[in-house]
C-alpha positions in Angstrom: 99.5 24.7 140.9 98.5 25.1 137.3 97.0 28.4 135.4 93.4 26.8 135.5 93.4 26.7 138.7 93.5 30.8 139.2 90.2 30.7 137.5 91.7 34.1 135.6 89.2 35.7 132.9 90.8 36.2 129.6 91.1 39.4 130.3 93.7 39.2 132.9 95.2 36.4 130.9 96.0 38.5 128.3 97.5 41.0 130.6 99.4 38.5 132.3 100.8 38.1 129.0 101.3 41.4 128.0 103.3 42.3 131.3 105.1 39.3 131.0 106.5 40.6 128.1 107.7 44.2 129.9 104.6 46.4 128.5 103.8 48.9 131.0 100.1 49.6 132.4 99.6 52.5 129.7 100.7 50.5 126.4 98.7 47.7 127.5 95.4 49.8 128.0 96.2 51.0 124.3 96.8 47.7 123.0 93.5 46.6 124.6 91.4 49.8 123.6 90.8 50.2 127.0 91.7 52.6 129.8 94.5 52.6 132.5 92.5 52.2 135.8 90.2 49.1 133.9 94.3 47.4 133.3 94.6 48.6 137.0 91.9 46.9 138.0 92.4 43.7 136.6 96.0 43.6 137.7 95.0 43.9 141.0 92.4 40.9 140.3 95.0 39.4 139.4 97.8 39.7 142.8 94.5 39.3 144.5 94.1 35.8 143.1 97.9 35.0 143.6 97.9 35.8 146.8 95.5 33.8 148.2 97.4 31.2 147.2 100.4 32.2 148.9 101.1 33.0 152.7 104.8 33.7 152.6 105.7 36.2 149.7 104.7 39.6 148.9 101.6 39.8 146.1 103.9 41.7 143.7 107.3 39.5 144.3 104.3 36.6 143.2 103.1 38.3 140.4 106.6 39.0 139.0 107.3 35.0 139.5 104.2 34.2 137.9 104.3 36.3 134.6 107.8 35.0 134.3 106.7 30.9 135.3 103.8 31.9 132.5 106.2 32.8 129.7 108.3 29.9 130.7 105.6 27.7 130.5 104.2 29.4 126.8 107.6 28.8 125.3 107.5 25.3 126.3 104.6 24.5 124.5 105.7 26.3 121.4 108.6 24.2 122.0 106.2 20.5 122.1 104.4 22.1 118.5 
């Protein structure tokens, strides 16, 4: 299953990145300009969107695997440049 197919706005995307990279909920609302419960929110968008694509694991052992397959997958193609 690729990114894509999620269908994540670019919103979450770039939260996905940003937790990916260890930034808690609070420093990612402030790097954002926005506020903690909209980071919340999308988050939750987010494991929601993961999960229906998985039966077997828990939404946040997915989301854990999935920042880190994301990262992975960004280094890769800086890698291929």
């Amino acid at each position: 299953m690729k990114i894509e197919d999620f269908r994540f706005t670019k919103r979450e995307l770039i939260i996905i990145d940003l937790a990916a990279k260890g930034y808690e909920n609070k420093e990612i609302a402030q790097n954002l300009g926005i506020k903690v419960h909209q980071v919340r929110y999308s988050v939750n968008n987010v494991k929601v969107k993961i999960s229906f694509h998985s039966k077997f694991a828990t939404t946040e052992r997915m989301f854990t695997i999935f920042c880190h397959e994301y990262m992975k997958k960004l280094k890769e193609e800086q890698h291929e440049d």
